[in-house]
PAZAKE-815699 format. One line per 8 residues: their letters; for each residue y, z, x of N, C-alpha, C. Coordinates in steps of 0.05 Angstrom, whole numbers, plus 32768, in hexadecimal, padded with zeros to 4 digits. Layout:
N
a	Y:Z:X:Y:Z:X:Y:Z:X | ...
***
This chain:
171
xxxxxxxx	806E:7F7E:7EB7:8068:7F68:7EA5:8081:7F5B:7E9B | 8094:7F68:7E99:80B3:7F5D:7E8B:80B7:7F51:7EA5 | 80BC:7F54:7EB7:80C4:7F41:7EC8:80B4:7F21:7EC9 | 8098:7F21:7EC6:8088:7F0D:7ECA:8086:7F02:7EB0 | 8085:7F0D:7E9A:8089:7F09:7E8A:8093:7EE7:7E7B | 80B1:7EE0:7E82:80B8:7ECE:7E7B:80C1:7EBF:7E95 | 80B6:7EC0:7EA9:80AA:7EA2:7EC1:80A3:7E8D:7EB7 | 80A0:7E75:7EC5:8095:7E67:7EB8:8078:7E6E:7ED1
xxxxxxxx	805D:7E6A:7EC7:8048:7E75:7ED3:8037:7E63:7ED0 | 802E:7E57:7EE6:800A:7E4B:7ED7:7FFD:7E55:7EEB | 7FDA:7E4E:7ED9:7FC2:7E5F:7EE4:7FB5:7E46:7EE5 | 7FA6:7E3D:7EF9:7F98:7E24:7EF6:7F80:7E33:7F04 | 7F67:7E30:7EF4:7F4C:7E3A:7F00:7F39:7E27:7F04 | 7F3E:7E0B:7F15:7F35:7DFE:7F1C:7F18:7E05:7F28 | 7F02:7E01:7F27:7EEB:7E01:7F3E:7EE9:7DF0:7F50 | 7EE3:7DFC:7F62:7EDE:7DEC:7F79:7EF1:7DD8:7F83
xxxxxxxx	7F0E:7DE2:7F87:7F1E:7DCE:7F8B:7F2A:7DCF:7FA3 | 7F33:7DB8:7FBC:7F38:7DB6:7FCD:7F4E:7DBF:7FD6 | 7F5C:7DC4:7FEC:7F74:7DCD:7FFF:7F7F:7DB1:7FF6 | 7F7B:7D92:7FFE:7F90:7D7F:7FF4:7F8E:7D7F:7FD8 | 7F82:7D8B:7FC2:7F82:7D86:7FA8:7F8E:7D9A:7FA6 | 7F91:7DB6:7FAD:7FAD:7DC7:7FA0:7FC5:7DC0:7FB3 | 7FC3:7DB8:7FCB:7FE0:7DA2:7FD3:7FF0:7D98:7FBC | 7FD5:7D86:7FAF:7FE3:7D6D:7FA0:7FEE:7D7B:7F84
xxxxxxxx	7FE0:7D9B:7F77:7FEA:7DA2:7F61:8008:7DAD:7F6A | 8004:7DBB:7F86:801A:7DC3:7F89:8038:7DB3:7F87 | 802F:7D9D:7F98:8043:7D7F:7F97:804D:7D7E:7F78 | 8038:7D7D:7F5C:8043:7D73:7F50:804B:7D82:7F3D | 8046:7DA0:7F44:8051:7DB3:7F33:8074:7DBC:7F3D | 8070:7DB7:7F56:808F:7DB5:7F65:8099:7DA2:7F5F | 8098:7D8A:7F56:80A2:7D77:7F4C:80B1:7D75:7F2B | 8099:7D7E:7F21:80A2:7D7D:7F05:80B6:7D94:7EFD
xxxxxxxx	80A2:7DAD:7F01:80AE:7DCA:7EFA:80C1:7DDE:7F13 | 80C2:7DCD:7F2E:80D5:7DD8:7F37:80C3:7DF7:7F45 | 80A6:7DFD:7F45:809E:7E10:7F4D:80A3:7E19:7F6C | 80AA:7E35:7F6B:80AD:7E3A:7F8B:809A:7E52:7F95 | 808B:7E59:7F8E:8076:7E6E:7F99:8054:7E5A:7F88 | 8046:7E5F:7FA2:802B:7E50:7F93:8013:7E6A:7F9D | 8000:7E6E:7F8B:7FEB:7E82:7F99:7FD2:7E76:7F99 | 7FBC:7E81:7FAE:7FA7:7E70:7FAF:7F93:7E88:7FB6
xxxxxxxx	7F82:7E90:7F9F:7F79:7E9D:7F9B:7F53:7E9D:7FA0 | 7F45:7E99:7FB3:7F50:7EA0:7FD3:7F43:7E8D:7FDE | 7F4E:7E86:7FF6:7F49:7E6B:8002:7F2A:7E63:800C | 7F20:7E7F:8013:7F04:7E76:8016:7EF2:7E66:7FF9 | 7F04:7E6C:7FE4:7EED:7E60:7FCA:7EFA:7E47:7FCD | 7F02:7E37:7FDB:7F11:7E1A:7FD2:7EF8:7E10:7FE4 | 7EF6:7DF1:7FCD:7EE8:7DE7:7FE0:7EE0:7DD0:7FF4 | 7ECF:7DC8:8002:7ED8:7DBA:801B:7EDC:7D9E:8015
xxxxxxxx	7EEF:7D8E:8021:7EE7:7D79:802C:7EDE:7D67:8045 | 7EDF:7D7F:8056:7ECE:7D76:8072:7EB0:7D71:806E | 7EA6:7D64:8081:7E8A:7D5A:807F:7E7F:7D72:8085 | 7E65:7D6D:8082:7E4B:7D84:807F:7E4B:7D91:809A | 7E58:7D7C:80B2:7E58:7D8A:80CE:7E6C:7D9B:80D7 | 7E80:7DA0:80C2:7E93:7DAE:80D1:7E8C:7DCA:80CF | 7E96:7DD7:80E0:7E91:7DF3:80E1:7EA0:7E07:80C3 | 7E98:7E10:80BA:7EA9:7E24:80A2:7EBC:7E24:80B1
xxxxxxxx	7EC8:7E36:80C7:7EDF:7E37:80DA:7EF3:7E23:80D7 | 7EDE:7E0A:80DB:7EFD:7DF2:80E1:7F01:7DED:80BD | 7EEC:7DEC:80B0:7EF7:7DE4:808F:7F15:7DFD:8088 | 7F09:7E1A:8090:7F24:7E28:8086:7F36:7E25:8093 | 7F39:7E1D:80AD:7F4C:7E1A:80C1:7F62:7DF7:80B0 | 7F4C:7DEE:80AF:7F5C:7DCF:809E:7F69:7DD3:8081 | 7F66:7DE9:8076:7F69:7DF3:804F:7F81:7DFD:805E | 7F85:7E0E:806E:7F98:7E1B:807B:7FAC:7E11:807B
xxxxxxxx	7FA8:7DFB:8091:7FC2:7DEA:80A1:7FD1:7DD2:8084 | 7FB3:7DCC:8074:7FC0:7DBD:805F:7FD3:7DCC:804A | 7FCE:7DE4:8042:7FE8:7DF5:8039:7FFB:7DFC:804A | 8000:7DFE:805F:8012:7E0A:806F:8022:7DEF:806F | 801B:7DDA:8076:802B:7DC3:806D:8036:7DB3:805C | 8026:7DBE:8042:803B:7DB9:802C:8050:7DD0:801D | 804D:7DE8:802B:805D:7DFB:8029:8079:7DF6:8033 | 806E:7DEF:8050:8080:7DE0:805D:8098:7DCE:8054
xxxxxxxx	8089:7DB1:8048:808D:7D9A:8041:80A2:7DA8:802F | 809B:7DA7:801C:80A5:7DBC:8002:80BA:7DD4:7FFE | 80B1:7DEB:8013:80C5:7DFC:8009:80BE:7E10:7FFC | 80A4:7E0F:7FFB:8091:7E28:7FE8:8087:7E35:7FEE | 808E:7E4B:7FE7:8076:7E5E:7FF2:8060:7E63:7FEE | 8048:7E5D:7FF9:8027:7E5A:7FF2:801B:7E7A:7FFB | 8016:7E8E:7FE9:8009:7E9C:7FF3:7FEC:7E94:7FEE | 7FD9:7E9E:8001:7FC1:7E91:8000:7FB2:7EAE:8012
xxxxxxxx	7FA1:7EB9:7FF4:7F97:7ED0:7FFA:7F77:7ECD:800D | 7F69:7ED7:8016:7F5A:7ED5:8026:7F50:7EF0:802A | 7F26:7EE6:802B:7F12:7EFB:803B:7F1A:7F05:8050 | 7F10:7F25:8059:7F14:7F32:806F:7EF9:7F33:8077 | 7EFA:7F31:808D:7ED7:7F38:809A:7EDA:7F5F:809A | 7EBE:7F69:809D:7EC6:7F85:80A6:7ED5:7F92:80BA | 7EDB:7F88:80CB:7EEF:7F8E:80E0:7F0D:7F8A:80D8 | 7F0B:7F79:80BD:7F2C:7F7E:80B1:7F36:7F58:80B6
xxxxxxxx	7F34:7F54:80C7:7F35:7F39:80D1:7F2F:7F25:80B9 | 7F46:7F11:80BC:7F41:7F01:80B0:7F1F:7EEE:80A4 | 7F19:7EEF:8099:7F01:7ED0:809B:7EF9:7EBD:80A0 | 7EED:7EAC:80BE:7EE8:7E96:80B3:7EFD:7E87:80C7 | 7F10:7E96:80C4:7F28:7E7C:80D8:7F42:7E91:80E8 | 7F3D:7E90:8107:7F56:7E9B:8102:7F74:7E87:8103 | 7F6D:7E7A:80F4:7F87:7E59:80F9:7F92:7E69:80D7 | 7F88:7E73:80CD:7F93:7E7E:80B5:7FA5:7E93:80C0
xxxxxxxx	7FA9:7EA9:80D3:7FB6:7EC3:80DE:7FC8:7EA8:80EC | 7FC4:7E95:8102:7FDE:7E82:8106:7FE8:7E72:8102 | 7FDD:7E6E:80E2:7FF2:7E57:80D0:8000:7E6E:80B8 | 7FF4:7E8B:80B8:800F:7E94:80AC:8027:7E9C:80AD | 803C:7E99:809E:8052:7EA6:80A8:8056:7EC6:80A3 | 8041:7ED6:8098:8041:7EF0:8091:8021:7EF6:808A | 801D:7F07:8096:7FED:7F0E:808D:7FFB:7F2B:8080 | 7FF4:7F38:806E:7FEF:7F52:8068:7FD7:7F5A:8062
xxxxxxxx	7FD6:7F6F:8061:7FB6:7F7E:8056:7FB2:7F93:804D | 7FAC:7F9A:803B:7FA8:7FAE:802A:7F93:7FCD:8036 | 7F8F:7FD9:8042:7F7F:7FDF:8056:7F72:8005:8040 | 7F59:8000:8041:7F54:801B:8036:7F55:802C:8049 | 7F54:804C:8041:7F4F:8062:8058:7F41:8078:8047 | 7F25:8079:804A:7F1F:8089:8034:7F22:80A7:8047 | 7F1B:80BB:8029:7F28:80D7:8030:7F08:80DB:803E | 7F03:80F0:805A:7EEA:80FE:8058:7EE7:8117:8052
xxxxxxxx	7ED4:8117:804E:7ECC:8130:803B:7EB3:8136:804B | 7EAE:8156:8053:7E90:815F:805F:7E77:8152:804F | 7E5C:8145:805B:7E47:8146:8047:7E3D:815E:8038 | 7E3C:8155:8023:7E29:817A:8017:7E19:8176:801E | 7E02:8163:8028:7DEA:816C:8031:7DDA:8165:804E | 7DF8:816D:805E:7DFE:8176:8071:7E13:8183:807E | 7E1C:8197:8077:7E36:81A6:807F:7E3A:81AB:8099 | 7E1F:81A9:80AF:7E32:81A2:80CB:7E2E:8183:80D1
xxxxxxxx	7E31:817D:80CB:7E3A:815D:80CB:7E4F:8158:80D2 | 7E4F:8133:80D7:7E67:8128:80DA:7E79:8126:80B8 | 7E84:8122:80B0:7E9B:811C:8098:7E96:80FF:808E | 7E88:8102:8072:7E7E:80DF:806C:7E9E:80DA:805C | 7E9F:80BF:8052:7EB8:80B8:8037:7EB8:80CE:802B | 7EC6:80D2:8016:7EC6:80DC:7FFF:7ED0:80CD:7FEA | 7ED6:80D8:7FCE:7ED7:80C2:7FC0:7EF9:80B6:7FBB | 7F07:80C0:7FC6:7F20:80B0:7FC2:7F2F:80AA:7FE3
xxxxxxxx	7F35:8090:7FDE:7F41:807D:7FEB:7F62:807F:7FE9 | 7F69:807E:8008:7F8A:807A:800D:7F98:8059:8013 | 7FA2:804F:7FFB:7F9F:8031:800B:7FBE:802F:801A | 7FBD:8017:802A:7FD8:8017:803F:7FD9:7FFB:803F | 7FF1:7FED:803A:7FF4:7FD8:8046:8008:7FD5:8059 | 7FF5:7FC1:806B:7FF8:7FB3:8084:8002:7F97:8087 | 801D:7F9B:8097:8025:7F80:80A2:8020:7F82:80B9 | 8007:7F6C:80B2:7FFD:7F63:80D7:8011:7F53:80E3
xxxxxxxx	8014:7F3D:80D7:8026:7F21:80E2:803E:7F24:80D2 | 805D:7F21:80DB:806B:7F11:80CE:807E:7F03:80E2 | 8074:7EEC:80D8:8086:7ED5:80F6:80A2:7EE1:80F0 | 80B2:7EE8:8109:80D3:7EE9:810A:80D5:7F11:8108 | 80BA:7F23:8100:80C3:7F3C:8100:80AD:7F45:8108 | 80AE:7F5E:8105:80A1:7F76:810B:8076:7F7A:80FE | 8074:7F7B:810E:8059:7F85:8105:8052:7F99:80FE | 8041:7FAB:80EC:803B:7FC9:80E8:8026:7FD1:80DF
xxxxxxxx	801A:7FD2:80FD:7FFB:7FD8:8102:7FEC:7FC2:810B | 7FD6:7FBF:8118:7FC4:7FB3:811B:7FB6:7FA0:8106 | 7FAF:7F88:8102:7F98:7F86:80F3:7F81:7F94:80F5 | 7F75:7F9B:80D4:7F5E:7FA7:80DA:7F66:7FC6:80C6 | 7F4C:7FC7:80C7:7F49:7FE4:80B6:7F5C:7FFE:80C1 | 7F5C:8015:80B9:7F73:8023:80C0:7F6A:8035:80DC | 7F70:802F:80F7:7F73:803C:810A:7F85:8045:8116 | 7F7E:8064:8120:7F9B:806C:812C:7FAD:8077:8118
xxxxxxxx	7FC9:807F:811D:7FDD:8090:8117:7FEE:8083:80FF | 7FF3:8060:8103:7FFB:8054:80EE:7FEF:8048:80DF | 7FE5:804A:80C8:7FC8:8039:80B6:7FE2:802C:80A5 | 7FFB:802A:80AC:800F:8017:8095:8012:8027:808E | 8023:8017:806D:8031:801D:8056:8024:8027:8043 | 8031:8045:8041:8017:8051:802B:8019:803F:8010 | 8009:8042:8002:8006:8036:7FE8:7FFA:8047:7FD5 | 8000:8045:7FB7:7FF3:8055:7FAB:7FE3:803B:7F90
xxxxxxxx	7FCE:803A:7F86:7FBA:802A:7F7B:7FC2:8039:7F59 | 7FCF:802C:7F4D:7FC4:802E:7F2B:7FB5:801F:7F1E | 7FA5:802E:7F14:7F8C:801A:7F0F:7F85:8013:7EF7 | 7F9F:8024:7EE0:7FA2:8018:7EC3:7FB0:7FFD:7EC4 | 7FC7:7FF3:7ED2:7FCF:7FD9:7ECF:7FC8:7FCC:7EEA | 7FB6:7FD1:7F05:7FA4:7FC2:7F17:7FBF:7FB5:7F28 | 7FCC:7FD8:7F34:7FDC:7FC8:7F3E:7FE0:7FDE:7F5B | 7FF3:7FD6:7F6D:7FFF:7FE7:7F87:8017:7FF0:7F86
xxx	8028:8005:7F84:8037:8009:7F8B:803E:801F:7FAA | 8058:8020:7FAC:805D:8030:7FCB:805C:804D:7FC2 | 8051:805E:7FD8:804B:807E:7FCC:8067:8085:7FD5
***
């Protein structure tokens, strides 16, 4: 919190507001205040301005390309958080995985534990979770792991979850 602390920070909880309408805040918050990191908290809630015929696909695919180009334009960095389908995969667009310059993902791995009320059984969840983050994409380096839930030998970067100040740190 001391670090964030004395930023200059805004929170704008607009509803229902468009990919060129946080463009335009971004434009004029870079303008005035000089801002260089913008977050968009998450792109599937923004909302459309394509007609009633476009596919959801092409609307997130267009929210996409319109931040990626004023990041561009600008100089800023737009993170712009986003749904996973259950397969771990992005939502909705994959023009979002190739208009970023970096996807990560936060990836659970829960512990198994025998059923008690079946002990020759298969191994259901149990109740605590190992989380790992994953760099799927980063244009210019290295990838680590697959997209997608944790398969295989590398599930990522362990992580450890505090959940008095709702945060991640590295185990």
């Amino acid at each position: 919190m001391e670090t964030v602390r004395n930023l200059p920070l805004w929170v704008d909880s607009t509803s229902n507001i468009t990919a060129r309408g946080i463009a335009s805040k971004i434009k004029l918050l870079h303008s005035r205040h000089g801002i260089r990191v913008f977050v968009v908290d998450y792109l599937q809630l923004l909302g459309s301005e394509g007609g009633s015929r476009d596919s959801r696909e092409r609307i997130v695919a267009d929210m996409s390309r319109t931040l990626k180009i004023t990041a561009k334009e600008l100089d800023v960095v737009v993170i712009a958080l986003s749904q996973v389908n259950a397969d771990g995969e992005l939502r909705e667009s994959r023009a979002v995985e190739q208009d970023a310059d970096v996807v990560l993902h936060v990836v659970d791995m829960p512990d198994k534990i025998q059923d008690p009320g079946n002990p020759r059984g298969p191994k259901i969840d149990g109740p605590d979770y190992e989380f790992f983050l994953r760099v799927s994409k980063q244009r210019g380096g290295e990838a680590h792991g697959p997209i997608g839930r944790v398969r295989g030998e590398n599930p990522g970067i362990p992580l450890r979850f505090h959940k008095t100040n709702f945060r991640f740190s590295e185990r």
